[in-house]
MOPAC internal coordinates of N, CA, C and O (Angstrom, degrees):
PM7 1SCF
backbone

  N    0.0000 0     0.00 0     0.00 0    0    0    0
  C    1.4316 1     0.00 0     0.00 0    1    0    0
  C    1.5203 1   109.19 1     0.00 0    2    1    0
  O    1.2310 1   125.25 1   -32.10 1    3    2    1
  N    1.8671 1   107.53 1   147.90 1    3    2    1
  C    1.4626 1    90.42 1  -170.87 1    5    3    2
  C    1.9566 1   106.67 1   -80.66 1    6    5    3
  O    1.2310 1   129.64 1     3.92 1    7    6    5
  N    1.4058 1    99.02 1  -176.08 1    7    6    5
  C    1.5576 1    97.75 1   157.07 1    9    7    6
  C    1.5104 1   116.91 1   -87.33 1   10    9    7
  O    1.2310 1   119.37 1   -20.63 1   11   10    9
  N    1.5068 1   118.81 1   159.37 1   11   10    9
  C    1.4214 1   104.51 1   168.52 1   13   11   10
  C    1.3983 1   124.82 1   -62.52 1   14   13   11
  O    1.2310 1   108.70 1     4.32 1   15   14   13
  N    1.2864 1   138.74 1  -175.68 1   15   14   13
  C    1.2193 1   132.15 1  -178.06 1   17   15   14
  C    2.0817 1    99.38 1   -90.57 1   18   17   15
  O    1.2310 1   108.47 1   -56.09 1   19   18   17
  N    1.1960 1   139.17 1   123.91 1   19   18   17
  C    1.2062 1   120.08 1   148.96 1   21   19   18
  C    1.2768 1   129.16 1  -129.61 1   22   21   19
  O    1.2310 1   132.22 1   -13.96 1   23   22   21
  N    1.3162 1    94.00 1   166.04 1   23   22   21
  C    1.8972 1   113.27 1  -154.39 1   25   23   22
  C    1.8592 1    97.32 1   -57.27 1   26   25   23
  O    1.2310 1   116.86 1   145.17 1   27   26   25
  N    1.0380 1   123.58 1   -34.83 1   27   26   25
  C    1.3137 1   121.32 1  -168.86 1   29   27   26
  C    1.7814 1   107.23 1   -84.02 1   30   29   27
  O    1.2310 1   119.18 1  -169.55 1   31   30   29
  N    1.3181 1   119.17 1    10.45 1   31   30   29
  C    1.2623 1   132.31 1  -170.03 1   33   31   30
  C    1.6099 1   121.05 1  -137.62 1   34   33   31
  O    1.2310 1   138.93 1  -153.69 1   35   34   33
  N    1.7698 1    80.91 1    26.31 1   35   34   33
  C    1.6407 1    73.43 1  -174.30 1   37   35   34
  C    1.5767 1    92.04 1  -118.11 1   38   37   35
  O    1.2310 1   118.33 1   -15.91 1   39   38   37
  N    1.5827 1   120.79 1   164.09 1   39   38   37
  C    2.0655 1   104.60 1   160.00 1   41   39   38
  C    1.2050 1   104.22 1   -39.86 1   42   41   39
  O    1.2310 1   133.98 1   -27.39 1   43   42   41
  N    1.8902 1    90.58 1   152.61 1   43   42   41
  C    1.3424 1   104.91 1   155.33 1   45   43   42
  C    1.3673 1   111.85 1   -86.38 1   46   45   43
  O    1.2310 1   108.95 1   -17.40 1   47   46   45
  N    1.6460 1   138.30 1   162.60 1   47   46   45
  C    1.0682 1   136.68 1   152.97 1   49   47   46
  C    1.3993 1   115.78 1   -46.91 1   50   49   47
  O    1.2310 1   110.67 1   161.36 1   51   50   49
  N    0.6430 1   135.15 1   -18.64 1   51   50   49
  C    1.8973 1   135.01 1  -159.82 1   53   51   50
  C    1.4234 1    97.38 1  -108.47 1   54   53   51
  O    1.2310 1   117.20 1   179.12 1   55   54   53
  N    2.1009 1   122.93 1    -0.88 1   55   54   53
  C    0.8706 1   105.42 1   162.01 1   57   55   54
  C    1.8863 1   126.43 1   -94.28 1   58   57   55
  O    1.2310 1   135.56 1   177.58 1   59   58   57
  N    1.4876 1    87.49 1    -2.42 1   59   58   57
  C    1.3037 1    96.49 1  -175.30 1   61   59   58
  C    1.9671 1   111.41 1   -78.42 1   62   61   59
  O    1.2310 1   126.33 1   -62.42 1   63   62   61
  N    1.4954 1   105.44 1   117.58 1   63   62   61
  C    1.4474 1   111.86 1   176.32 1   65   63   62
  C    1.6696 1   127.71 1   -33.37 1   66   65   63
  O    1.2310 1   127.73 1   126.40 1   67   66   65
  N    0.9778 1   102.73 1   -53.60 1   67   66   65
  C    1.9211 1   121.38 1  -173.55 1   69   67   66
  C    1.8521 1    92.52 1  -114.03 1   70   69   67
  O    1.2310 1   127.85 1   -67.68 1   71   70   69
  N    1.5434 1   102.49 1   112.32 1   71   70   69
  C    1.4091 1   104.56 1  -179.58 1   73   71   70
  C    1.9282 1    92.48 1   -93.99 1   74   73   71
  O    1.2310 1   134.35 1   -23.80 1   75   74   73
  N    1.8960 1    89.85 1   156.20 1   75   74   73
  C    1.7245 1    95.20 1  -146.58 1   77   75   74
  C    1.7757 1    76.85 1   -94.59 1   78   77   75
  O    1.2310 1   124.49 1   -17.71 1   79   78   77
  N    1.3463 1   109.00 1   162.29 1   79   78   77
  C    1.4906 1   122.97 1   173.17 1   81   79   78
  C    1.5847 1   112.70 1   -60.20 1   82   81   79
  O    1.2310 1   119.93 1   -19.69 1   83   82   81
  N    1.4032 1   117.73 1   160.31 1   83   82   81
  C    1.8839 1    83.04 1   178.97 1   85   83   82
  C    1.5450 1    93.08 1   -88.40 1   86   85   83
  O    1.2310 1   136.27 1    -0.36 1   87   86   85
  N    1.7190 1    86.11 1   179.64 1   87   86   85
  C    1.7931 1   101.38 1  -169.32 1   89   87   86
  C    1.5182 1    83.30 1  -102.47 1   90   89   87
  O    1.2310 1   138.69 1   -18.13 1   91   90   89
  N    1.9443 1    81.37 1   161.87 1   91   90   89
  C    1.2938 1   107.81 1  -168.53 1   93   91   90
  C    1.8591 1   109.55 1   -85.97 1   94   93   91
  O    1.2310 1   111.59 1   -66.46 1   95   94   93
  N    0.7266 1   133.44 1   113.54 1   95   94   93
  C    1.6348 1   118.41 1   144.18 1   97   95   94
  C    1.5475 1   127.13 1    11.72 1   98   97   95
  O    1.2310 1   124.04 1   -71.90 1   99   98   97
  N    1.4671 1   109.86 1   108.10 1   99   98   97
  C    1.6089 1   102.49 1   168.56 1  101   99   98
  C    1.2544 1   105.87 1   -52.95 1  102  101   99
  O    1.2310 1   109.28 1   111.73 1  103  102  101
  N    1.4671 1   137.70 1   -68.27 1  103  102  101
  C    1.5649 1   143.11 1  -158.29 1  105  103  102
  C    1.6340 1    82.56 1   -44.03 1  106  105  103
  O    1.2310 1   114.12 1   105.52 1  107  106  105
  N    1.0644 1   128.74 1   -74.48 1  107  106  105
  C    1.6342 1   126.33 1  -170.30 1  109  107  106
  C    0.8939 1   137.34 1    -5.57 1  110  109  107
  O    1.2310 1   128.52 1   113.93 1  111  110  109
  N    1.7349 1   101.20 1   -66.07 1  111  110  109
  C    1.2909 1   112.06 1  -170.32 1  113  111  110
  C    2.3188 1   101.49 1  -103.50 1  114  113  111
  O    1.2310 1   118.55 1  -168.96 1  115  114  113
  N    1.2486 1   120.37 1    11.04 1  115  114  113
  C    1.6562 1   120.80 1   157.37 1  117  115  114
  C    1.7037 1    81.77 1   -80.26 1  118  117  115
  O    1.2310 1   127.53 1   140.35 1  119  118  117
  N    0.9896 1   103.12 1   -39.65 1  119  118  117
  C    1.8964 1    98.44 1  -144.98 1  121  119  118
  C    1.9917 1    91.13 1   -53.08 1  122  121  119
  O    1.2310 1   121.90 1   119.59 1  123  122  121
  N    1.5628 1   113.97 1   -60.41 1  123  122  121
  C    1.3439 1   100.54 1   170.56 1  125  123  122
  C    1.0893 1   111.18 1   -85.90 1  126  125  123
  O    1.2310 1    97.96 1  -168.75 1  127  126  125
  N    1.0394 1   156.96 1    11.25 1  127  126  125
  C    1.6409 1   131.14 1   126.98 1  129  127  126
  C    1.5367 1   124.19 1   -37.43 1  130  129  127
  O    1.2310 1   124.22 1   124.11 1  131  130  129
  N    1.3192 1   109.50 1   -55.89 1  131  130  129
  C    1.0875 1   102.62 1   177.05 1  133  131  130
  C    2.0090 1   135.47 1   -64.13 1  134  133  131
  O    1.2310 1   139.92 1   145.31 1  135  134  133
  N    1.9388 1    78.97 1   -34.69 1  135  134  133
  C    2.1448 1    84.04 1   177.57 1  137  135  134
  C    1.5255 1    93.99 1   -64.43 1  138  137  135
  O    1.2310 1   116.57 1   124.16 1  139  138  137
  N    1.5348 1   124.12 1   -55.84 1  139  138  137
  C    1.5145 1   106.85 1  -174.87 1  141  139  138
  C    1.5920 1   124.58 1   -27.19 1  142  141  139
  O    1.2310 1   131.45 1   104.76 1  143  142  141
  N    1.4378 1    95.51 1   -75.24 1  143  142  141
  C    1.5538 1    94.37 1   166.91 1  145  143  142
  C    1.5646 1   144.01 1   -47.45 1  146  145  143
  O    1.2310 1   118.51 1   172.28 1  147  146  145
  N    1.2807 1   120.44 1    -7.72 1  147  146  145
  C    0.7392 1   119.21 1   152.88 1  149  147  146
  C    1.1446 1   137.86 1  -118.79 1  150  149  147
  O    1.2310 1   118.41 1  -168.57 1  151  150  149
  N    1.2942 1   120.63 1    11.43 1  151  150  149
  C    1.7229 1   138.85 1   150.26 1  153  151  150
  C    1.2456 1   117.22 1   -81.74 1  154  153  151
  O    1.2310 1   127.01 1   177.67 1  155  154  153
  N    1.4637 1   104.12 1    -2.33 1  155  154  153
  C    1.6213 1   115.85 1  -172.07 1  157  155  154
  C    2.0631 1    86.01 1   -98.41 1  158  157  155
  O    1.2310 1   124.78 1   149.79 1  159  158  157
  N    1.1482 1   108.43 1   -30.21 1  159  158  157
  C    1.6488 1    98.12 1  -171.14 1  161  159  158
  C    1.5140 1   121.33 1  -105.00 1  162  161  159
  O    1.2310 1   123.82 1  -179.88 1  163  162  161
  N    1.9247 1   110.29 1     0.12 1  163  162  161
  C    0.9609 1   150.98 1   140.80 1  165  163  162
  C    1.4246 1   100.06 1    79.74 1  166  165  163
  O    1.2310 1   120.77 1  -136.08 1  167  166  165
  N    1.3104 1   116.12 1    43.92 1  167  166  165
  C    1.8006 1   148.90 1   133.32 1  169  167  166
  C    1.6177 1   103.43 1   -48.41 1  170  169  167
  O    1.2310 1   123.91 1   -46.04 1  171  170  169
  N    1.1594 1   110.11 1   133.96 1  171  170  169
  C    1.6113 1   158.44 1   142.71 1  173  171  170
  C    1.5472 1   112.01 1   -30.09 1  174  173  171
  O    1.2310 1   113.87 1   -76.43 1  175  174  173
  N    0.8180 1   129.21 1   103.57 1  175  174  173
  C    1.9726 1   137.04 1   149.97 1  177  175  174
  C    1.8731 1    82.59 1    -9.06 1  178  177  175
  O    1.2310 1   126.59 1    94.80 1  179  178  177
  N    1.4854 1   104.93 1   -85.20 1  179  178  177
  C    1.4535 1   119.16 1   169.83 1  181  179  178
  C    1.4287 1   129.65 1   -18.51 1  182  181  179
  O    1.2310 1   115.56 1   109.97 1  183  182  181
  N    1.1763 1   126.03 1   -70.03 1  183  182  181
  C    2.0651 1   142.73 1   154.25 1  185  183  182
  C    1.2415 1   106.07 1   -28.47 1  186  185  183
  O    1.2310 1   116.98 1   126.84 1  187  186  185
  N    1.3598 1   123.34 1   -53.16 1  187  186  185
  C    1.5463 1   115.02 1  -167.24 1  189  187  186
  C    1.4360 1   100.67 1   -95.32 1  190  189  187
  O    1.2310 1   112.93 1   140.96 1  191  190  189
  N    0.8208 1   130.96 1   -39.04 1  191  190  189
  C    1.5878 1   141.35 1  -160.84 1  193  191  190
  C    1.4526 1    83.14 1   -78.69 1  194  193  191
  O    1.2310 1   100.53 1   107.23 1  195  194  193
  N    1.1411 1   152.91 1   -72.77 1  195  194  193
  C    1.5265 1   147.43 1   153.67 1  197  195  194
  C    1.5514 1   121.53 1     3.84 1  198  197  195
  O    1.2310 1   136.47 1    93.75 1  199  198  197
  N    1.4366 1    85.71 1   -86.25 1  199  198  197
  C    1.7797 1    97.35 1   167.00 1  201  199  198
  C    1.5037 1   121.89 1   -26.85 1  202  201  199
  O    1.2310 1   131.41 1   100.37 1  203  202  201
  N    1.6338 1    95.58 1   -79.63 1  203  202  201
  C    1.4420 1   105.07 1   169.61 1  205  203  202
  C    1.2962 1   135.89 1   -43.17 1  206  205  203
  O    1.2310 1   114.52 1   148.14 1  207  206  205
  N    1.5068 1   127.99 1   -31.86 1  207  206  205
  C    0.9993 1   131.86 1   170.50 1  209  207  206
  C    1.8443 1   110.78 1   101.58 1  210  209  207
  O    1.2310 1   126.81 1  -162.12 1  211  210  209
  N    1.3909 1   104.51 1    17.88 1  211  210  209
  C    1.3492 1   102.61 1   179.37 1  213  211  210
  C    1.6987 1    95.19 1  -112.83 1  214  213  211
  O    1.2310 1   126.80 1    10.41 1  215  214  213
  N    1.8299 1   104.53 1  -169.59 1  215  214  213
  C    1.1112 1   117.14 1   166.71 1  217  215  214
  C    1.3853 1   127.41 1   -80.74 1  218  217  215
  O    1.2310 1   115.41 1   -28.29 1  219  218  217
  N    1.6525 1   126.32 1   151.71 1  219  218  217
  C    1.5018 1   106.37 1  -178.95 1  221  219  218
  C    1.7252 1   104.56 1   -76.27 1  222  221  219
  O    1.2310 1   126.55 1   172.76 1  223  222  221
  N    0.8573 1   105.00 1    -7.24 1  223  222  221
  C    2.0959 1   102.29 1   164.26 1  225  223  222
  C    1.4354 1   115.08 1   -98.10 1  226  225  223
  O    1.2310 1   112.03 1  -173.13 1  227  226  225
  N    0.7339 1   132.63 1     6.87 1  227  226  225
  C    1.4944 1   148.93 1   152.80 1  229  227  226
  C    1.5680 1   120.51 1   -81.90 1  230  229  227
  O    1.2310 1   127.08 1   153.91 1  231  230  229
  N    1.1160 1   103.98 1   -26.09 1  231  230  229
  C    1.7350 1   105.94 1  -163.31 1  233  231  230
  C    1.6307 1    78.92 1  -118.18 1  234  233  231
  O    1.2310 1   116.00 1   150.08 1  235  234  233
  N    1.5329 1   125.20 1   -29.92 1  235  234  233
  C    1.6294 1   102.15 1  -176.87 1  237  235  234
  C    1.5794 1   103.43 1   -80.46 1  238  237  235
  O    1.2310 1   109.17 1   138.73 1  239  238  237
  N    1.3577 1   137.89 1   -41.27 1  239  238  237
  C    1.1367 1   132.31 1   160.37 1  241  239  238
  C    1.7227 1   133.71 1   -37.66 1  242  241  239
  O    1.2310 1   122.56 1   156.17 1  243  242  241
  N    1.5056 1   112.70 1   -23.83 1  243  242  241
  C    1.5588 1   132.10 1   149.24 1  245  243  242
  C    1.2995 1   107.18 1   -62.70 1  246  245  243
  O    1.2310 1   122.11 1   138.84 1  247  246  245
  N    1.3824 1   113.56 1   -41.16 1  247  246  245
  C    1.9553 1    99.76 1  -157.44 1  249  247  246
  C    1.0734 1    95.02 1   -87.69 1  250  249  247
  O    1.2310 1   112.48 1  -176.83 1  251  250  249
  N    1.5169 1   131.80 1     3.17 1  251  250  249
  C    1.8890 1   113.92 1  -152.70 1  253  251  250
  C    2.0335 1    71.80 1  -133.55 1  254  253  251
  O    1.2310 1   115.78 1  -150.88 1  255  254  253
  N    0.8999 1   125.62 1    29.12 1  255  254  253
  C    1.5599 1   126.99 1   165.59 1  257  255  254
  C    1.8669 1   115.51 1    41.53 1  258  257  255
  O    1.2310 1   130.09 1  -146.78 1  259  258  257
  N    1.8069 1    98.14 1    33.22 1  259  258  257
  C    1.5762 1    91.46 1   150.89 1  261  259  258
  C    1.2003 1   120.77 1  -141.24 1  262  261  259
  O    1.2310 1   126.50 1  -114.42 1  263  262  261
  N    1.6916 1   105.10 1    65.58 1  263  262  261
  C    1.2582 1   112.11 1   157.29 1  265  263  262
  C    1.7127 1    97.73 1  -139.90 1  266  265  263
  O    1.2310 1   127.40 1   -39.77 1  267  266  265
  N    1.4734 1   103.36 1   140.23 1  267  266  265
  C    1.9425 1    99.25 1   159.23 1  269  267  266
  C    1.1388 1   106.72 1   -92.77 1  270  269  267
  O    1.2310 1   117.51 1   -78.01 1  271  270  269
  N    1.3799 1   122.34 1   101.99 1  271  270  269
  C    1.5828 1   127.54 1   169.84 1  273  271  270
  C    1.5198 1   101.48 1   -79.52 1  274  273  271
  O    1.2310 1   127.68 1   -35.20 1  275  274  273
  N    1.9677 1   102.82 1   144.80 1  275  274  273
  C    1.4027 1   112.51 1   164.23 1  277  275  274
  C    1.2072 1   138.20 1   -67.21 1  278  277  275
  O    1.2310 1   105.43 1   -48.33 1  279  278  277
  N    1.0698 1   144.59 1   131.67 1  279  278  277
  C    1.1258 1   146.35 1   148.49 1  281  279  278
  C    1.9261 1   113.58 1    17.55 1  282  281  279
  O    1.2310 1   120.75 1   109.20 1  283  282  281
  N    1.3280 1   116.18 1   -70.80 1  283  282  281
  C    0.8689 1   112.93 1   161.69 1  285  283  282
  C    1.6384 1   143.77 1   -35.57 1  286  285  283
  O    1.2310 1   135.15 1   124.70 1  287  286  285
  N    1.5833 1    88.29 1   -55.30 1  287  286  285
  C    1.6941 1   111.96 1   173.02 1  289  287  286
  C    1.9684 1    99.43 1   -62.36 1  290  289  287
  O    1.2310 1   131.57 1   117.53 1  291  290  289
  N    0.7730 1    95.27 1   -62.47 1  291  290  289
  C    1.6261 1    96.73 1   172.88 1  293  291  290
  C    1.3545 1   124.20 1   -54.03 1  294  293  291
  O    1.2310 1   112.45 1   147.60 1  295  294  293
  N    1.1772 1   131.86 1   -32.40 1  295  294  293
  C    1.0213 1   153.93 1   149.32 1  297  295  294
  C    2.2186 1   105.72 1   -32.74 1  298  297  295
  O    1.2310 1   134.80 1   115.12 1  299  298  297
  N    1.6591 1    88.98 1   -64.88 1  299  298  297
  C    1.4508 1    93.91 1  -170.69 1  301  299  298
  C    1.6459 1   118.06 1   -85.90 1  302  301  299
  O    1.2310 1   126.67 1   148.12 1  303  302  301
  N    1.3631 1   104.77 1   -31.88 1  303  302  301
  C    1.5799 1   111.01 1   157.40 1  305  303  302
  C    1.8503 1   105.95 1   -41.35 1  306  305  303
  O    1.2310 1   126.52 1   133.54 1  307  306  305
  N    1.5101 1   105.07 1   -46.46 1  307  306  305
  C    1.7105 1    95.52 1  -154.39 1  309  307  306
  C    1.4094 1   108.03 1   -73.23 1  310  309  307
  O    1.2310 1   120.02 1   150.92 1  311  310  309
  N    1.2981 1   117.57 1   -29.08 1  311  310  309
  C    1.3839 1   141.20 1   179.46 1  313  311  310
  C    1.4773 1   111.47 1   -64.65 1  314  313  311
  O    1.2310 1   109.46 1   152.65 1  315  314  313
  N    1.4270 1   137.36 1   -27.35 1  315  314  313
  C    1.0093 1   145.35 1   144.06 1  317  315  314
  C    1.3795 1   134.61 1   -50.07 1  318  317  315
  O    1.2310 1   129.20 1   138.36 1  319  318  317
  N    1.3002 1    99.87 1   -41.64 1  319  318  317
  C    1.3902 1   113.02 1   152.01 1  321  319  318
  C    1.6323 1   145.24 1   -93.76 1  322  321  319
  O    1.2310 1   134.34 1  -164.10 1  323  322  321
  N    1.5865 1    89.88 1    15.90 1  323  322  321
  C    1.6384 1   108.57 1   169.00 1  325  323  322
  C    1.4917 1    95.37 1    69.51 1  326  325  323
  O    1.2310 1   128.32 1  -157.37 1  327  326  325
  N    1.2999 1   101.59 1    22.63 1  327  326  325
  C    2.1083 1    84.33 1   166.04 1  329  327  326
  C    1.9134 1   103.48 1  -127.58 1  330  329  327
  O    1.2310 1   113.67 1    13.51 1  331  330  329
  N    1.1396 1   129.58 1  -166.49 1  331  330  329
  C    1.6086 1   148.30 1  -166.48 1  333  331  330
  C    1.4303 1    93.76 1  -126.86 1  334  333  331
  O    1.2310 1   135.98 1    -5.21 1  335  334  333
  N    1.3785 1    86.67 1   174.79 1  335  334  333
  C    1.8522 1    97.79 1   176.34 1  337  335  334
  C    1.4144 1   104.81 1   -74.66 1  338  337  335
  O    1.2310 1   122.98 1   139.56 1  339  338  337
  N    1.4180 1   111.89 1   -40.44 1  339  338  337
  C    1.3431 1   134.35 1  -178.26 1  341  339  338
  C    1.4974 1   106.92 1   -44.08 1  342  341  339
  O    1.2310 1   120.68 1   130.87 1  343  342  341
  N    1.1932 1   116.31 1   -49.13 1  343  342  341
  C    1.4787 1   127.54 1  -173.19 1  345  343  342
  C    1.7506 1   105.09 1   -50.34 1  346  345  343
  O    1.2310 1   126.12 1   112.18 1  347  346  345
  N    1.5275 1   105.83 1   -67.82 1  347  346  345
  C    1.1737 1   160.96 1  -175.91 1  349  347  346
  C    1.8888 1    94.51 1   -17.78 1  350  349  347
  O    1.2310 1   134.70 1    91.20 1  351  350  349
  N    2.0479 1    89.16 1   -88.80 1  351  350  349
  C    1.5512 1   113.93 1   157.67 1  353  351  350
  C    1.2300 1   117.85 1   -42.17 1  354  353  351
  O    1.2310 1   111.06 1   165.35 1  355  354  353
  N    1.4043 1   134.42 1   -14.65 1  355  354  353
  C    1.8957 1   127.11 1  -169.88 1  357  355  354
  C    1.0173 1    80.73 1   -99.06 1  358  357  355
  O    1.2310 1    98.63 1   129.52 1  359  358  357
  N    1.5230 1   155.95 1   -50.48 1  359  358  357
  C    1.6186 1   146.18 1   -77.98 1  361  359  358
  C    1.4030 1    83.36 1  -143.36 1  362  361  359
  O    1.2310 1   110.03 1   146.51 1  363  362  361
  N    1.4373 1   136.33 1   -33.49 1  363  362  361
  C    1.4923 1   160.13 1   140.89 1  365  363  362
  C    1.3233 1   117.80 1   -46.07 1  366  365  363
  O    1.2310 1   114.50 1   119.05 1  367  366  365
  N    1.3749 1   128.03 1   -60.95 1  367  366  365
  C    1.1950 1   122.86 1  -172.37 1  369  367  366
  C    1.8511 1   116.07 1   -79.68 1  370  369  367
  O    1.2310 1   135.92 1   157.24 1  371  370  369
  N    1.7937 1    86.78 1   -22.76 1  371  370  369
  C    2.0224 1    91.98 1   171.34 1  373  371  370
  C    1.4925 1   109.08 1   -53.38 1  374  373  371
  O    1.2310 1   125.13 1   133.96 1  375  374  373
  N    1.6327 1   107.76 1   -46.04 1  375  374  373
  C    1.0063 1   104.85 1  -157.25 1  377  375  374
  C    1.6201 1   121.84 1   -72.90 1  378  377  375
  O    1.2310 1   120.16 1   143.63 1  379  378  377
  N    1.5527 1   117.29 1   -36.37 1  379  378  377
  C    0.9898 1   133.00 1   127.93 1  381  379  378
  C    1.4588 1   126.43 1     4.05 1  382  381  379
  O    1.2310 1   115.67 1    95.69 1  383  382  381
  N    1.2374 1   125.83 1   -84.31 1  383  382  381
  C    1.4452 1   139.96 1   147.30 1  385  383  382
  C    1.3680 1   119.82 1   -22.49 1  386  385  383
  O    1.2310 1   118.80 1   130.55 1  387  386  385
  N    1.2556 1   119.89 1   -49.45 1  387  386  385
  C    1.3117 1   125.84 1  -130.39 1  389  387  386
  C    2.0941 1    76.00 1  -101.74 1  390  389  387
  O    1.2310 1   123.53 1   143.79 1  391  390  389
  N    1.4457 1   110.85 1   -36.21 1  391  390  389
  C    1.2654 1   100.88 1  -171.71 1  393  391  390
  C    1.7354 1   115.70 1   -95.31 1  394  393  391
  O    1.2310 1   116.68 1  -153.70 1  395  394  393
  N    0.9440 1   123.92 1    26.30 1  395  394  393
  C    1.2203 1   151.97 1   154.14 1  397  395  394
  C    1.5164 1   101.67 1    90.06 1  398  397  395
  O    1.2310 1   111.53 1  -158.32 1  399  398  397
  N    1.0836 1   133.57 1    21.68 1  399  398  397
  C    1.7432 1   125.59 1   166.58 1  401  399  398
  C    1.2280 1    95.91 1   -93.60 1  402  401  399
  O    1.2310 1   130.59 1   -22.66 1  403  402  401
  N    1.6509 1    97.18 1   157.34 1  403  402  401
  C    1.7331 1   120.28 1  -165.67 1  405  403  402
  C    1.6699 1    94.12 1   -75.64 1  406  405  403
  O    1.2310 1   115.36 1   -24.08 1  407  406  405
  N    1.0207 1   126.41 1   155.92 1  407  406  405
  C    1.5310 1   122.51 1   159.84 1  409  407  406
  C    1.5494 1   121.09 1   -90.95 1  410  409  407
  O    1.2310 1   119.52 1   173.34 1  411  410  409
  N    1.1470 1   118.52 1    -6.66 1  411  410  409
  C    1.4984 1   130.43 1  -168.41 1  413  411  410
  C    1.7884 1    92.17 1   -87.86 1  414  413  411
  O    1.2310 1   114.13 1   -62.04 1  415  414  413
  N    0.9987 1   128.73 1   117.96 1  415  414  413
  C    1.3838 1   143.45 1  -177.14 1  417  415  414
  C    1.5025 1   120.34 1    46.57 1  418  417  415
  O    1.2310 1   123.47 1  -165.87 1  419  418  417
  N    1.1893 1   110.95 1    14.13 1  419  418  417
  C    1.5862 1   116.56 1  -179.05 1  421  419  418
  C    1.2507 1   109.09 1   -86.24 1  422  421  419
  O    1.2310 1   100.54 1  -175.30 1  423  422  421
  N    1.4385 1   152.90 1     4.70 1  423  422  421
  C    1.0828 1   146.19 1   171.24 1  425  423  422
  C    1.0797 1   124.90 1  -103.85 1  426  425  423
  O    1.2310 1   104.10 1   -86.36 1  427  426  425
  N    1.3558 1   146.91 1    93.64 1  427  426  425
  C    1.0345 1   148.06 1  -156.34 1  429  427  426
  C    2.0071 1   122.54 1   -95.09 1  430  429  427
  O    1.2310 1   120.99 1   -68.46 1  431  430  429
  N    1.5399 1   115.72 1   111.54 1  431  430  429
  C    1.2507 1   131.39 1  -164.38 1  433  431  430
  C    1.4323 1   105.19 1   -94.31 1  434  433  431
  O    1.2310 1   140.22 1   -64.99 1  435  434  433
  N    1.2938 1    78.38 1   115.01 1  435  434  433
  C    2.1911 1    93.97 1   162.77 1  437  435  434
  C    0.9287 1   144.56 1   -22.25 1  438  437  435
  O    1.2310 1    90.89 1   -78.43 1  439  438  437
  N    1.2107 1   166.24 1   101.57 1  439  438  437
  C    1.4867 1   138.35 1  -178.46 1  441  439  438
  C    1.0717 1   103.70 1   -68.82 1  442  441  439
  O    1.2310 1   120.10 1   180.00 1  443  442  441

């Protein structure tokens, strides 16, 4: 049988050689996912925030990554902009990729 995993048994950070940059914020990087896309379709704070059914300070506080919007809200933001969550999460994780951090635990979520 294994042992449990414990906290006093794991590396320390200070053992790791090359300390990693910190990670960015999920809300962060939807938050510019999302202004891209829609400065890319050259929609209004107003237009989408409309659509969706939120406020345009509500939806600018998402794009500028200090708000954790739900699922839902994200959901209806994306739909406004003719994309899915699905879109959303790929359009995030390309970018991810594309800037050379691993995607496998590199993103770090809010409480």
């Amino acid at each position: 049988m294994s042992q449990p995993h414990r906290a006093d048994s794991l590396p320390s950070p200070a053992a790791d050689a090359s300390p990693r940059p910190p990670e960015r914020l999920w809300r962060e990087l939807v938050g510019e996912q999302l202004r891209g896309i829609r400065q890319s379709r050259g929609d209004t704070l107003r237009d989408v925030a409309d659509r969706a059914s939120v406020s345009p300070q509500y939806l600018s506080e998402i794009e500028r990554g200090f708000k954790e919007p739900s699922s839902e809200i994200l959901a209806a933001i994306a739909a406004s902009l003719d994309r899915t969550l699905l879109d959303l999460t790929t359009g995030v994780a390309d970018r991810l990729e594309a800037s050379g951090a691993s995607t496998r635990g590199q993103v770090s979520l809010a409480a």
